[in-house]
C-alpha positions as CSV (number, residue, x, y, z in Angstrom):
1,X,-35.0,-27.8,-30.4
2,X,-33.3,-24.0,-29.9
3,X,-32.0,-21.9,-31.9
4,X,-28.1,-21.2,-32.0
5,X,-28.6,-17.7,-30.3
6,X,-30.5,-19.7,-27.4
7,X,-27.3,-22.0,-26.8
8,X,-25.5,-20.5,-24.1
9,X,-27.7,-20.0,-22.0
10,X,-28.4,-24.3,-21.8
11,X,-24.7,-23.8,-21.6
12,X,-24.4,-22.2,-18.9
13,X,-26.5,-24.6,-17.6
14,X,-24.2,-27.2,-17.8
15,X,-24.9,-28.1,-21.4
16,X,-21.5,-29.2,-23.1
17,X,-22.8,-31.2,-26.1
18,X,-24.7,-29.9,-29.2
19,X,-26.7,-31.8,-32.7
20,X,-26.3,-28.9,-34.5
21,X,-28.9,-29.5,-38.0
22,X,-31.7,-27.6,-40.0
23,X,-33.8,-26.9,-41.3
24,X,-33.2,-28.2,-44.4
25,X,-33.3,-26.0,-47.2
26,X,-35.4,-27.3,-50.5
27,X,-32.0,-28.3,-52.5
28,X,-31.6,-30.9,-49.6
29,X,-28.3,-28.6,-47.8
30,X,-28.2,-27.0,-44.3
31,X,-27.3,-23.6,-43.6
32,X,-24.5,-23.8,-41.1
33,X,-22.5,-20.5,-42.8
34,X,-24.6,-17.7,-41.1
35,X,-23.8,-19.4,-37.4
36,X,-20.2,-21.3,-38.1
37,X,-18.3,-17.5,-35.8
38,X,-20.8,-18.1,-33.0
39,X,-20.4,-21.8,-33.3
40,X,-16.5,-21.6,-33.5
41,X,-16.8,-18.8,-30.7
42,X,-18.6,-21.1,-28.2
43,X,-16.5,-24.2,-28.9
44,X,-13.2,-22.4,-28.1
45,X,-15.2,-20.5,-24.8
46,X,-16.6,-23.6,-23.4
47,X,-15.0,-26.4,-25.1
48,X,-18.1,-27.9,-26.9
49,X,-18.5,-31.3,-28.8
50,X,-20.6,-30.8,-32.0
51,X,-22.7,-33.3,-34.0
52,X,-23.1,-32.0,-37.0
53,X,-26.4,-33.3,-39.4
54,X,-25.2,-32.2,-42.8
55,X,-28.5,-33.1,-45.0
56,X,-28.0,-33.9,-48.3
57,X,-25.1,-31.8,-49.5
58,X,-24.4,-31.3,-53.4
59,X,-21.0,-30.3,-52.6
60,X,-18.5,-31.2,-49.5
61,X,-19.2,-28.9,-46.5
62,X,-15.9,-28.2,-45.6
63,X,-17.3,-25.4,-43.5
64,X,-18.4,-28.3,-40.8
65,X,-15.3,-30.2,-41.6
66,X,-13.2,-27.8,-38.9
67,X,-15.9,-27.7,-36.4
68,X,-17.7,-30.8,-35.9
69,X,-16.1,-34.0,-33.3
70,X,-18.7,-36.1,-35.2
71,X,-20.8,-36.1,-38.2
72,X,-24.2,-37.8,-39.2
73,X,-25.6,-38.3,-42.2
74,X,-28.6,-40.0,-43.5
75,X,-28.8,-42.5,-46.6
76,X,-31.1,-44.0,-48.6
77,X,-30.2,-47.3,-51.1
78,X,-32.7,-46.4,-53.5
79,X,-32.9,-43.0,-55.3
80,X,-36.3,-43.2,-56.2
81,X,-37.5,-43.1,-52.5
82,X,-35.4,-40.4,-51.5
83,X,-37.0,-38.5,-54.3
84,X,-40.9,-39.5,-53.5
85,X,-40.0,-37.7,-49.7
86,X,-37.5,-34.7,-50.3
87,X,-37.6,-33.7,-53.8
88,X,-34.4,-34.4,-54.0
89,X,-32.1,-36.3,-56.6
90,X,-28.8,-37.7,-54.9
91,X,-26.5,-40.2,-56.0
92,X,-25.5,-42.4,-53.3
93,X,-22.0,-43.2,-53.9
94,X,-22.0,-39.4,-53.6
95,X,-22.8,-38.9,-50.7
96,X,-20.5,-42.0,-49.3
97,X,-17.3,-40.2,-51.1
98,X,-18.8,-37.0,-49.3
99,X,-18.7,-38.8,-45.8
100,X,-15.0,-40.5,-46.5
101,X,-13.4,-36.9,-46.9
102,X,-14.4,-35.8,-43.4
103,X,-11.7,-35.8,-41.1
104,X,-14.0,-36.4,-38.3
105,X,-15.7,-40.0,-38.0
106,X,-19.0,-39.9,-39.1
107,X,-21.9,-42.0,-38.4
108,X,-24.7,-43.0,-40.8
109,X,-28.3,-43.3,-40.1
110,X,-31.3,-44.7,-41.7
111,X,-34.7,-44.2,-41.0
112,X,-36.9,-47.5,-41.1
113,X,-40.3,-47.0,-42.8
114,X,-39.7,-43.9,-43.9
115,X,-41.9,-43.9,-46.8
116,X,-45.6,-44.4,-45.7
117,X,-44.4,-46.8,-43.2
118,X,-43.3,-49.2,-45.8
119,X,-39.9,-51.0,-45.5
120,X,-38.8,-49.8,-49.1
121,X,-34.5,-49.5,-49.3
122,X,-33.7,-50.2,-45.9
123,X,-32.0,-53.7,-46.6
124,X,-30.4,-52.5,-49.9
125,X,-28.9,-49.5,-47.9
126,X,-27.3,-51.5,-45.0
127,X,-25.8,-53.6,-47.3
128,X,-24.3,-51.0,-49.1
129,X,-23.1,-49.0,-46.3
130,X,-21.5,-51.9,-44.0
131,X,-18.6,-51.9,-46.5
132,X,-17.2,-48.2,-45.5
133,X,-19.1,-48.3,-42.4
134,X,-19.0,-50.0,-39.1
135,X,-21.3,-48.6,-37.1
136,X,-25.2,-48.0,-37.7
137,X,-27.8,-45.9,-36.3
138,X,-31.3,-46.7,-36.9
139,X,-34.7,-44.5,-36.5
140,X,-37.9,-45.4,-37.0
141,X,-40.8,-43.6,-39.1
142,X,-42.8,-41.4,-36.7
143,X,-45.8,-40.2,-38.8
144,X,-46.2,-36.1,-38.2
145,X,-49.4,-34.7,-38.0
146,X,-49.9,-32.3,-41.3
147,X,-47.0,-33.8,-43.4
148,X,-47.4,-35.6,-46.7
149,X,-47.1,-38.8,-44.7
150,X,-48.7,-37.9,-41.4
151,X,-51.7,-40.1,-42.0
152,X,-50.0,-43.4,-42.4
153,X,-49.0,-45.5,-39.3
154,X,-45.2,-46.4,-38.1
155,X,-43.7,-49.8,-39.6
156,X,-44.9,-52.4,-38.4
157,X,-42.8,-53.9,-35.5
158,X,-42.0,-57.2,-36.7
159,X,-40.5,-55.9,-40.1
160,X,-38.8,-53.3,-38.5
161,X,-37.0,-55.7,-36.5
162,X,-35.7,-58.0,-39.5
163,X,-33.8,-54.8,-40.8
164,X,-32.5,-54.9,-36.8
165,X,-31.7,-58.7,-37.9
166,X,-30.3,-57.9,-41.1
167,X,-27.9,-54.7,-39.4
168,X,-26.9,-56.8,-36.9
169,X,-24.9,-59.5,-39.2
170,X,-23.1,-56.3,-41.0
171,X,-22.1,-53.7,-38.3
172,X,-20.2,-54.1,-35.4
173,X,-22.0,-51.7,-33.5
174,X,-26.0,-51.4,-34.1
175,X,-27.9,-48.3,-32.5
176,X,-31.6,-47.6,-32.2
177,X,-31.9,-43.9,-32.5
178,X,-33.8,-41.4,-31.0
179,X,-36.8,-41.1,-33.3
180,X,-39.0,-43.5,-32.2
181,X,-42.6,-43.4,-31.9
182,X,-44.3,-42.8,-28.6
183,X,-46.5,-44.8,-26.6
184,X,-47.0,-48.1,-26.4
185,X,-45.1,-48.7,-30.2
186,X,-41.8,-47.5,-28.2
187,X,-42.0,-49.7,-25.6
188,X,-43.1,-53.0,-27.7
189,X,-40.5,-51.9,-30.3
190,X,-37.1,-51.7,-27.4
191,X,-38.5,-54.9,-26.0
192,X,-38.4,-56.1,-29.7
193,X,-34.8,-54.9,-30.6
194,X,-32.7,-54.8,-27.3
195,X,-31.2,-57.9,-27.8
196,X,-30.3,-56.8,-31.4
197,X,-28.3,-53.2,-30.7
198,X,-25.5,-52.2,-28.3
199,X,-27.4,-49.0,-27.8
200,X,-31.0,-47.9,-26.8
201,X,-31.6,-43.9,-27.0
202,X,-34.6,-42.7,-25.0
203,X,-35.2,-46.4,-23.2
204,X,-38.1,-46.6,-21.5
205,X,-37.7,-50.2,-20.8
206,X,-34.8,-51.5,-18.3
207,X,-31.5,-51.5,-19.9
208,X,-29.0,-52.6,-18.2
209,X,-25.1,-50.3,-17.7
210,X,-24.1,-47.1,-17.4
211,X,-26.9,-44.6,-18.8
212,X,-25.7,-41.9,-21.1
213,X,-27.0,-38.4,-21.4
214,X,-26.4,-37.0,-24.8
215,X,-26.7,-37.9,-28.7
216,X,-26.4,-41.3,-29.7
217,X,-23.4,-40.3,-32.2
218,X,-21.2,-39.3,-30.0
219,X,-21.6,-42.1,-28.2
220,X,-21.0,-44.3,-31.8
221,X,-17.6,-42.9,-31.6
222,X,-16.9,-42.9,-27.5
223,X,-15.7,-40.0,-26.7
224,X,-15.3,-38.6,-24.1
225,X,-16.7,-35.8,-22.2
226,X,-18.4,-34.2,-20.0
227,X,-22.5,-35.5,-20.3
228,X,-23.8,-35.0,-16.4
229,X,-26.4,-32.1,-17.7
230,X,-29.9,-34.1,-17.2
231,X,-31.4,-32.4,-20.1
232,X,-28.8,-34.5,-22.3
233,X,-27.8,-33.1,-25.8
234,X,-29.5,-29.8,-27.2
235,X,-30.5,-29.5,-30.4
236,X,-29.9,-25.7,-32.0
């Protein structure tokens, strides 16, 4: 992770892509408007490709519409669970009609396990979102030392693969994302779920084609550019 001021110098290392995301404030938004000239400046310089994680906005960023070649944004099915972890009080359908408006494609994630390692809205949320969505990337719970939830372990692997299951019946393409837990979990879970997905970020099995260096999203939408730098996508 680097911080906006930090970008061109991974630029000038070769660096053409950017998941540009919070911290999230405690009303659930990001704070793009501070950054959005240097963002805009660098995009026009270097002709950038932005991913743009938008949080949980109360209001349309529009601000990010102009800027961004992709968007991501996360979900949750049941209200109740996105409250227990952010605080936060979001109406779903809101947040779909938010997503719609961009002119940019965006891709939804979900994070499996998220509360205490428990599979909670995850099957309620796929459902809902394979009608305006085609596309899916999942994440997987990675406990954080010092966090409300730090002390309880990842999902366990064979329920995280049923929502795998269940995603791949609704979306035509099916991504596992790049939170995943380290060690020996990681491994076990991509031997688990490669069969299931069309993409595996951060493999550390053998996959087999072409290997891509760069966020997962913009790969969702296959564009195309430039993603030789080794270090992949940077994260400001």
């Amino acid at each position: 992770m680097i911080k906006p001021g930090e970008m061109e110098a991974y630029i000038k290392e070769g660096c053409r892509s950017f998941l540009i995301s919070g911290g999230m404030l405690p009303n659930g938004e990001i704070p793009f408007k501070p950054f959005l000239d240097l963002f805009r400046r660098l995009k026009k310089e270097y002709k950038l490709f932005y991913n743009f994680h938008v949080g949980f906005p109360r209001r349309f960023p529009d601000e990010v519409d102009e800027l961004a070649d992709v968007v991501s944004m996360d979900f949750f099915g049941d209200q109740e669970i996105l409250k227990k972890i952010y605080s936060l009080t979001r109406d779903l359908n809101d947040l779909i009609s938010f997503a719609l408006m961009f002119s940019k494609p965006v891709v939804p994630h979900v994070t499996i396990g998220i509360f205490k390692g428990e599979i909670t809205h995850e099957f309620k949320t796929l459902r809902i979102l394979s009608e305006y969505f085609d596309t899916i990337v999942l994440n997987v719970f990675i406990p954080t030392p010092g966090t409300p939830f730090g002390a309880f372990p990842p999902p366990d692997i064979k329920d995280v693969k049923e929502v795998f299951k269940k995603a791949r019946k609704l979306f035509k393409r099916v991504i596992l994302g790049c939170m995943q837990p380290r060690g020996s979990y990681r491994k076990r879970l991509q031997e688990e779920v490669k069969d299931l997905v069309d993409v595996v970020v951060k493999p550390v099995i053998k996959i087999e084609g072409k290997k891509f260096e760069g966020c997962c999203a913009f790969l969702a939408i296959e564009l195309s550019f430039d993603c030789s730098y080794k270090g992949g996508n940077k994260r400001p």
